[in-house]
C-alpha positions as CSV (number, residue, x, y, z in Angstrom):
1,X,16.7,-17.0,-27.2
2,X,15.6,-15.4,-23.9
3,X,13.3,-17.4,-22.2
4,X,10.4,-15.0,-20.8
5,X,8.0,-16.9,-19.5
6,X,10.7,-18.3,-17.0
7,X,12.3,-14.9,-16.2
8,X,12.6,-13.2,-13.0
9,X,11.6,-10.3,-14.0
10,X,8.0,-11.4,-16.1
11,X,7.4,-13.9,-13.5
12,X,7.6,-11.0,-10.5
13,X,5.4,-9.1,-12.8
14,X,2.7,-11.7,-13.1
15,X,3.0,-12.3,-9.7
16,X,2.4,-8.7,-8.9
17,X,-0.6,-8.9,-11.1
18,X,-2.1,-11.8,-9.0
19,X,-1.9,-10.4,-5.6
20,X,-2.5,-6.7,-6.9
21,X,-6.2,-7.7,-8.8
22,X,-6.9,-9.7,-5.4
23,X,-6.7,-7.4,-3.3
24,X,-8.9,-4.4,-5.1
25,X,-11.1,-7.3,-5.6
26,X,-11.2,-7.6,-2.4
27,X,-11.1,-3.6,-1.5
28,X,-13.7,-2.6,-4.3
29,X,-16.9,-2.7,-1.7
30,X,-14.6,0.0,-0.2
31,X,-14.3,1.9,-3.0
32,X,-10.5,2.2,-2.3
33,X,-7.7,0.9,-4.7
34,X,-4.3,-0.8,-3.2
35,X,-2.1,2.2,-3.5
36,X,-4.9,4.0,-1.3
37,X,-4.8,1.1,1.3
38,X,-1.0,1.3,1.4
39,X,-1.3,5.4,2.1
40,X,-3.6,4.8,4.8
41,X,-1.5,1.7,6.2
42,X,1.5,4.0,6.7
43,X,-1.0,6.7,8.3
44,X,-2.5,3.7,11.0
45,X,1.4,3.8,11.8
46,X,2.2,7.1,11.9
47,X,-0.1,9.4,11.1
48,X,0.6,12.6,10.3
49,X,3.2,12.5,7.7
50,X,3.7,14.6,5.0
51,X,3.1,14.1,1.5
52,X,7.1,13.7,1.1
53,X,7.2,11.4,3.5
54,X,4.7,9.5,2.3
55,X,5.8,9.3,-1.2
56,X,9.6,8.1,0.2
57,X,7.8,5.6,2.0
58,X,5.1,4.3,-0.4
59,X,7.8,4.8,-3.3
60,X,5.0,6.2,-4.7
61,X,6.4,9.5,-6.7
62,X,4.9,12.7,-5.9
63,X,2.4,13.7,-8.3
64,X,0.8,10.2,-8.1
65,X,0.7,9.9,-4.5
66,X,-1.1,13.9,-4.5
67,X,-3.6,12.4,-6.3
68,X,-4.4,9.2,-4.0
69,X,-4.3,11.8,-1.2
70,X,-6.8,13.7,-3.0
71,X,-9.0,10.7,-3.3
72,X,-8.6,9.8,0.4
73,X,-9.6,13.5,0.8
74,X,-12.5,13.7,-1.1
75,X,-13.8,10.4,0.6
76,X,-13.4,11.5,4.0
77,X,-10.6,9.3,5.1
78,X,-7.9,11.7,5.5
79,X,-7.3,15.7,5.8
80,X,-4.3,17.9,4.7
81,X,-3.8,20.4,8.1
82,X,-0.9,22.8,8.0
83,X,2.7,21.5,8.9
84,X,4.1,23.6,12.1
85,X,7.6,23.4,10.4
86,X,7.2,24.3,7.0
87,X,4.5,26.6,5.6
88,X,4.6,25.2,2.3
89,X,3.6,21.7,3.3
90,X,0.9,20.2,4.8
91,X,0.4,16.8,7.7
92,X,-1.7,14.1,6.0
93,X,-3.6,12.9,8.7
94,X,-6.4,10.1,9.3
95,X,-9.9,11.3,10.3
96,X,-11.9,9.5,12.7
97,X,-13.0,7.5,9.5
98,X,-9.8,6.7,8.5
99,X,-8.9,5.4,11.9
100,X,-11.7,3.5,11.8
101,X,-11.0,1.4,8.9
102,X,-7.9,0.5,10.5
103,X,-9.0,-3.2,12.2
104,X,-11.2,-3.9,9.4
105,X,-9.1,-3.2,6.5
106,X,-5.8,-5.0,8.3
107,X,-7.4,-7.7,8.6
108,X,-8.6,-7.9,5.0
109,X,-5.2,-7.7,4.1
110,X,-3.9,-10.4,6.5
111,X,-7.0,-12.4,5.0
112,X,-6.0,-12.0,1.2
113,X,-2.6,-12.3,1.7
114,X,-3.0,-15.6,3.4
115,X,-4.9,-16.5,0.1
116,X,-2.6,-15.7,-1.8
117,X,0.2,-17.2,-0.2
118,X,-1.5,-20.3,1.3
119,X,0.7,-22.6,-1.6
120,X,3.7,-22.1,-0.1
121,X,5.1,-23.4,3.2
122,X,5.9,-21.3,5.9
123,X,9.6,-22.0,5.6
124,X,9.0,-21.1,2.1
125,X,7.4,-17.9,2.9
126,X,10.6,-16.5,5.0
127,X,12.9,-17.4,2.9
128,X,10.6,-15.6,-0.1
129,X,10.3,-12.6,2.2
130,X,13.7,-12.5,3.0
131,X,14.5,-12.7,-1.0
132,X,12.2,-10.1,-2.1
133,X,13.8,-7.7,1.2
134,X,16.9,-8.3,-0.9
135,X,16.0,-7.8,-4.1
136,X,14.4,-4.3,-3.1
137,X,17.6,-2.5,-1.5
């Protein structure tokens, strides 16, 4: 019998599910959703970037990551100008809202994350980070 509940895969799920509903608890009075948070966290580094870009770097696929651009759009946070290499895409980039969320909303996530975290030990935290790094590539 395959033991589930003690699995890596259920338990990374359930753990995903944890952090995930904390955070939009957390980003609800903002009326954003974590996938939009992690859009505009990639903008506060480089903004800018296409759409392709930002799906390769959100792993978010294309058509999802259109509509949370959309979304952004709609709710002033971001704006779709014309790229000056290709005609057929556009820059995503942060408007002076946008940028202005940037302090505020990093700092709710350093804030939830430590709360979700706070049960583990530092040394348990790199060597957890440096697991999951692993695990991704």
């Amino acid at each position: 019998m395959f033991d589930i509940e003690n699995s890596i895969g259920f338990l990374l799920a359930k753990v995903h599910q944890r952090g995930f509903a904390l955070f939009k608890e957390q980003l609800d009075r903002y009326a954003l959703t974590p996938p939009q948070f992690s859009v505009l966290a990639f903008l506060w580094q480089e903004d800018g970037l296409s759409q392709a870009d930002l799906s390769s770097k959100t792993q978010i696929d294309r058509t999802t990551i259109g509509g949370l651009i959309d979304r952004l759009e709609k709710d002033g946070l971001v704006a779709r100008l014309p790229h000056p290499d290709d005609r057929r895409a556009y820059r995503i980039c942060l408007t002076t809202r946008g940028k202005s969320l940037e302090n505020e909303l990093c700092e709710l996530a350093h804030t939830v994350q430590e709360r979700f975290i706070a049960r583990i030990s530092l040394e348990e935290r790199a060597i957890l980070l440096q697991l999951l790094q692993k695990l991704r590539s």
